[in-house]
C-alpha positions as CSV (number, residue, x, y, z in Angstrom):
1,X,-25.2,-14.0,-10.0
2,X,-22.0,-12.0,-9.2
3,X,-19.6,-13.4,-7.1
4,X,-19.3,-12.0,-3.4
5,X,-16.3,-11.6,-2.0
6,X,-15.5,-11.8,1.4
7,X,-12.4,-10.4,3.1
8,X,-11.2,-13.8,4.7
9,X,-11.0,-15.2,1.4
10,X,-7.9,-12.3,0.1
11,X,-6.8,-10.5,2.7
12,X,-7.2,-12.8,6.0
13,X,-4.8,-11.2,8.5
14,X,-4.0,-7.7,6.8
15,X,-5.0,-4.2,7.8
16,X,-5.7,-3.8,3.7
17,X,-5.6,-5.1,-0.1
18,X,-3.9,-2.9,-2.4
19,X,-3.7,-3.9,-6.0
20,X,-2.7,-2.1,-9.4
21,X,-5.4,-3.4,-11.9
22,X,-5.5,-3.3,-15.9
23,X,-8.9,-3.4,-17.3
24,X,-9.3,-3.4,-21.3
25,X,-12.5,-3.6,-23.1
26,X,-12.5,-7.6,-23.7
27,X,-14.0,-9.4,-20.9
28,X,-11.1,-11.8,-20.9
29,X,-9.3,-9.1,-19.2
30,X,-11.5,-7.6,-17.1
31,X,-12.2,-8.5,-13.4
32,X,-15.6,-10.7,-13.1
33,X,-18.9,-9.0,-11.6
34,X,-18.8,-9.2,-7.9
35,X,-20.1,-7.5,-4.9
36,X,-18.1,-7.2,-1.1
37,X,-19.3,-9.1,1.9
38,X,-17.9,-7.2,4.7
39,X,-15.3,-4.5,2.9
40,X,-15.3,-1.2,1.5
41,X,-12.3,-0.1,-1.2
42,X,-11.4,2.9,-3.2
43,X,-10.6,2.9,-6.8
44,X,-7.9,5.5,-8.0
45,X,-7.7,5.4,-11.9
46,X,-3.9,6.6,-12.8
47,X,-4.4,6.4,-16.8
48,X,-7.0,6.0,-19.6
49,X,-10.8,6.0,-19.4
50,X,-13.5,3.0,-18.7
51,X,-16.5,2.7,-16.7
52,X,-17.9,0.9,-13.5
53,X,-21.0,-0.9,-14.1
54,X,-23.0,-1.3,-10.8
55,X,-26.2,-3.1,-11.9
56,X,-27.6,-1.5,-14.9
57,X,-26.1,1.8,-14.6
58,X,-22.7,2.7,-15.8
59,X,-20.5,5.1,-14.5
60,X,-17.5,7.0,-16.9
61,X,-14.3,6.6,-15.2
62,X,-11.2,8.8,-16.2
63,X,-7.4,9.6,-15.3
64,X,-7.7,11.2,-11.6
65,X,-11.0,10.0,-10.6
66,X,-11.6,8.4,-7.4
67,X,-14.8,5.8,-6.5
68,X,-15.6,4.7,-3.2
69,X,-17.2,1.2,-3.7
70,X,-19.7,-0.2,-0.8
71,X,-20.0,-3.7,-0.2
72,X,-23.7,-4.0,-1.6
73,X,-22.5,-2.8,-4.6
74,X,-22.7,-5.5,-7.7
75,X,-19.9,-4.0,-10.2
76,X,-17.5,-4.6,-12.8
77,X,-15.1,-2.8,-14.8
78,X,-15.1,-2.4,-18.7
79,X,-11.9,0.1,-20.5
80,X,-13.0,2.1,-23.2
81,X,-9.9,4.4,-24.3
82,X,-7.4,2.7,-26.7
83,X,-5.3,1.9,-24.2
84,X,-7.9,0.8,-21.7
85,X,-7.8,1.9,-18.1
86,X,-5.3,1.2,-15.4
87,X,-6.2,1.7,-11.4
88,X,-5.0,0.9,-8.5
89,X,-7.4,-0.8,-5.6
90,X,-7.1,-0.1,-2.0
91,X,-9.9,-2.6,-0.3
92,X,-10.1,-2.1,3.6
93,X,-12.9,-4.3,6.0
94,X,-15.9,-1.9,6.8
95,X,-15.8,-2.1,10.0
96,X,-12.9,-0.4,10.3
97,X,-13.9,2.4,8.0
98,X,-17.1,3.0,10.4
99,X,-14.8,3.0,13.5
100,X,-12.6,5.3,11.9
101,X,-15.8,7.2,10.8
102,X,-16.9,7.4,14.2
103,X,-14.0,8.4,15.8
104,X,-13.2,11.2,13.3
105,X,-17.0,12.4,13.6
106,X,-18.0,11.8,9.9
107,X,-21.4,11.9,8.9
108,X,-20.0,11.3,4.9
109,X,-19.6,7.6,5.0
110,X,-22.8,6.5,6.2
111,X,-24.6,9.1,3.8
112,X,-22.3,7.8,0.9
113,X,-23.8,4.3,1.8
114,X,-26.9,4.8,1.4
115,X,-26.9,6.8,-2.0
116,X,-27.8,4.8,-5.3
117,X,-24.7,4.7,-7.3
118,X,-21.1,5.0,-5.8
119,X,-19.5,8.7,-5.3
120,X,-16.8,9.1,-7.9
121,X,-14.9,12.6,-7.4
122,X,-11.9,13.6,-9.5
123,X,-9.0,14.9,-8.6
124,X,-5.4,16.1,-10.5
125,X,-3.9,12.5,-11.6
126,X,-0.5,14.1,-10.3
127,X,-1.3,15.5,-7.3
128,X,-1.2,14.8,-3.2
129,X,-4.6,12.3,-3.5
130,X,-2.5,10.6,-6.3
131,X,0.7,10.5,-4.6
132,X,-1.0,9.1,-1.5
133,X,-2.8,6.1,-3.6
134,X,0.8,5.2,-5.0
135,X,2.3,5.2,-1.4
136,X,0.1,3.0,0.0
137,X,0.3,0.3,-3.0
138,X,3.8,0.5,-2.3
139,X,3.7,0.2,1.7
140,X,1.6,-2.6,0.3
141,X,4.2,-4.4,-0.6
142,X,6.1,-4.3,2.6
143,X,4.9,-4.4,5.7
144,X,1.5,-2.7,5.5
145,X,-0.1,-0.9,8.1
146,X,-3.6,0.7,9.6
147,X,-1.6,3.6,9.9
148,X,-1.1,3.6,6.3
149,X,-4.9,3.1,5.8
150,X,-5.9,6.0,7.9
151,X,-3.4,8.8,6.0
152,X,-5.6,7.4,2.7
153,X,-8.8,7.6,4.0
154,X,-7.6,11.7,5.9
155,X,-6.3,12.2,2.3
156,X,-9.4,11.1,0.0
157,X,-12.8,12.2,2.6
158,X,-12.8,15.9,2.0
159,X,-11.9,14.9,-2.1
160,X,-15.0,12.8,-1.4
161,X,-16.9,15.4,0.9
162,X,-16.4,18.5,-1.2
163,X,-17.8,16.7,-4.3
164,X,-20.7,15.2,-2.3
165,X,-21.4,18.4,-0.3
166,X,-20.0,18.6,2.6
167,X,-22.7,16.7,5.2
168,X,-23.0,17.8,8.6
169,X,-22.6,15.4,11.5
170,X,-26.2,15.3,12.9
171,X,-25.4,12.5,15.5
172,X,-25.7,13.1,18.8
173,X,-23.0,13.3,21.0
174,X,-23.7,10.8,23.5
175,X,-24.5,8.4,20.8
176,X,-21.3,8.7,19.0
177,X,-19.8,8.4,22.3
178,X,-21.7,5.1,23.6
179,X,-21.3,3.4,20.1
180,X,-17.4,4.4,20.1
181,X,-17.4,2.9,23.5
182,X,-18.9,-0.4,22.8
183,X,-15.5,-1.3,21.1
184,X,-14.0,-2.0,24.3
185,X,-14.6,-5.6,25.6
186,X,-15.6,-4.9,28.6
187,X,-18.4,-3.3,27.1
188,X,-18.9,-6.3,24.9
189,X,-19.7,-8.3,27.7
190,X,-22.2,-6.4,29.3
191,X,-23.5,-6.3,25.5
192,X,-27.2,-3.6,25.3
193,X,-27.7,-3.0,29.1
194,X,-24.2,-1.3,28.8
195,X,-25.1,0.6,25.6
196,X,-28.2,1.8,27.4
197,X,-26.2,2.6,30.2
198,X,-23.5,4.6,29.2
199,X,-26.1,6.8,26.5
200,X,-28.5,7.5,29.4
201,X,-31.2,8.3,27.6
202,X,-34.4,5.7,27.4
203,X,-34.5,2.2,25.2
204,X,-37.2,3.4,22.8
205,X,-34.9,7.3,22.4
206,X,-31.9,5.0,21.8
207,X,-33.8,2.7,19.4
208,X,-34.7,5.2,17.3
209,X,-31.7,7.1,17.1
210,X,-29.3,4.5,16.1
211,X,-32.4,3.3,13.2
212,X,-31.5,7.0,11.9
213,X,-27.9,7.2,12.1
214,X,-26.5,4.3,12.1
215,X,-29.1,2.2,10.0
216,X,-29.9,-0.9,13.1
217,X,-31.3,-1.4,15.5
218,X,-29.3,-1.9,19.1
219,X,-29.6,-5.6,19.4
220,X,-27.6,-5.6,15.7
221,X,-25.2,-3.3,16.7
222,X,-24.1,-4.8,19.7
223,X,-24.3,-8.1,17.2
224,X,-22.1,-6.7,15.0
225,X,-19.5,-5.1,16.8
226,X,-19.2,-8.5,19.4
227,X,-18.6,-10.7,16.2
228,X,-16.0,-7.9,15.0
229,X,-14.1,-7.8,18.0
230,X,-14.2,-12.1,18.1
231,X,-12.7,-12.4,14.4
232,X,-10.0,-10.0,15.9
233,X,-9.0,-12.8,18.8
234,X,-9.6,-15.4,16.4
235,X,-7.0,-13.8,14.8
236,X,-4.8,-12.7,17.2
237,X,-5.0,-15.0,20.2
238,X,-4.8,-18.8,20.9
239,X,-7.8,-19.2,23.2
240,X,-10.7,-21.7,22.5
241,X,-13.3,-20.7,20.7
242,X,-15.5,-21.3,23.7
243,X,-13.5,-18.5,25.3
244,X,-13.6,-16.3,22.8
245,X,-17.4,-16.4,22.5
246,X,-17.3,-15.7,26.2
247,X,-15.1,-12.8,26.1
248,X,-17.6,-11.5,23.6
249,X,-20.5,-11.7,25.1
250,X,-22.1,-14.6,24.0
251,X,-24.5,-17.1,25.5
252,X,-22.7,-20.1,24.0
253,X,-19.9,-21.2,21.8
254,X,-23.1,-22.9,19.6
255,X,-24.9,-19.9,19.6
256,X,-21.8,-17.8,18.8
257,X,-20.6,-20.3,16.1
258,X,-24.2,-19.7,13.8
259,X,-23.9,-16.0,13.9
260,X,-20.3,-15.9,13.3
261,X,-20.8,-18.2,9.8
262,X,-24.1,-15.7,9.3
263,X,-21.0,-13.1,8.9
264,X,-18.1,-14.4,7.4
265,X,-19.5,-17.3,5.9
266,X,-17.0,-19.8,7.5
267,X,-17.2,-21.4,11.0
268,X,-14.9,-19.7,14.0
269,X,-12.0,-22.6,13.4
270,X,-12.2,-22.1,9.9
271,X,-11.5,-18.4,9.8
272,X,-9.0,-18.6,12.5
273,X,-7.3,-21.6,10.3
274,X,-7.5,-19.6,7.3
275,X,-5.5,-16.3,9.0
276,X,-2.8,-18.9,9.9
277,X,-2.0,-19.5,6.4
278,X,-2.1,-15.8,5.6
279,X,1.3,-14.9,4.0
280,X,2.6,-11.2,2.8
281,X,2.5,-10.6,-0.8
282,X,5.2,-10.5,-3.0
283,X,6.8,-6.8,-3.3
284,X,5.1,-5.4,-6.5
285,X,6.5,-3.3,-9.8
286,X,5.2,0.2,-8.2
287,X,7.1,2.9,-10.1
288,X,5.5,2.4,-13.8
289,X,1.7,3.3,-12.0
290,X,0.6,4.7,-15.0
């Protein structure tokens, strides 16, 4: 079985993962078959040719093409030019790519989700999209940023979108609205009463709406976005985990500690221990990309 990766494991503590990766043909020298817990990342290939294998099905990759790779998504990487193929890996936690999603009233990213291979577009391997790839592995380096993140992800969705088809945003506005609220932790607290609340409309119209666009039902949501929000003070805070839970929303720090490990595969302690040991990565080679 592929290995799953999971963002606490690589990246604990940092707004992204950018990598410049070699693949040849041997499987020595390739990365291992793995699929993504809890992240999303775009692959940018700067030279040669290869393919991604998702499950069975293998997908050409050349100079200037761009994949978005979902978390579900079992893959590897295999170079088949002489040279093999070189690309550079921007991995970013999903949540954030759905907030930003949300927020910039996308209806692309959820589609792309749900399709059965990844979306691959191409682009010019010395254009803007290009230059914006190199800049981020090189903020990389640094200090790197969300802001960074967000001038990828405005740079590579309409690359993305005009291959796709451009999708229209068929969400509602009051649902966008009440799910881009629920960030807030005062909201958390309050947890579905407040979701029903603030989208006004009745449990069984708000039930079925977020099944359609947003793939859950309003129990998970809420879920989800209270466990997000508590790996973020885990992260970023010294209160107690008992606290924590509380500020969430939770019942009870037990109760709060199952679902948390359901997530991230680690107990609350655990991750928090593990983003204490986060370090910044060494500065990387950037100007020979290709």
């Amino acid at each position: 079985m592929p290995t799953v990766l999971r963002w606490v494991d690589f990246a604990y503590g940092l707004p992204y993962h950018a990598a410049l990766v070699p693949v040849s043909g041997s499987r020595r020298d390739r990365p291992e078959p793995h699929s993504h817990a809890d992240f999303h990342e775009f692959v940018f290939v700067t030279a040669g040719a290869g393919v991604q294998r998702v499950g069975q099905t293998e997908q050409p990759l050349r100079a200037g093409d761009v994949a978005l790779v979902r978390p579900h998504d079992r893959h590897e990487f295999a170079g088949t030019a002489a040279d093999g193929m070189r690309f550079i890996n921007i991995a970013f936690p999903s949540e954030r790519w759905r907030a930003f999603a949300d927020l910039a009233g996308l209806a692309g990213p959820a589609d792309w989700d749900r399709r059965g291979l990844p979306l691959v577009a191409g682009t010019d391997p010395e254009g803007p999209v290009a230059a914006e790839f190199v800049r981020v592995l090189a903020a990389y380096s640094g200090v790197p940023r969300v802001l960074d993140l967000v001038g990828l992800w405005t740079a590579v969705v309409p690359l993305l979108e005009r291959a796709e088809g451009t999708a229209v945003d068929r969400r509602p506005g009051w649902l966008v609205a009440a799910c881009v609220a629920m960030s807030r932790e005062e909201n958390l607290r309050e947890g579905l009463p407040r979701l029903l609340a603030m989208a006004a409309v009745s449990p069984g119209h708000l039930a079925r709406s977020m099944r359609t666009h947003y793939g859950r039902t309003p129990i998970a949501f809420v879920a989800r976005r209270r466990l997000e929000h508590a790996a973020l003070l885990l992260t970023t805070t010294t209160e107690g985990i008992g606290r924590i839970a509380q500020r969430c929303g939770f019942s009870g720090q037990s109760y709060f500690g199952r679902l948390f490990h359901d997530k991230y595969g680690m107990a609350p302690r655990d991750y928090r221990e593990a983003t204490r040991r986060a370090v910044v990565p060494a500065a990387l080679d950037t100007p020979d990309i290709k």
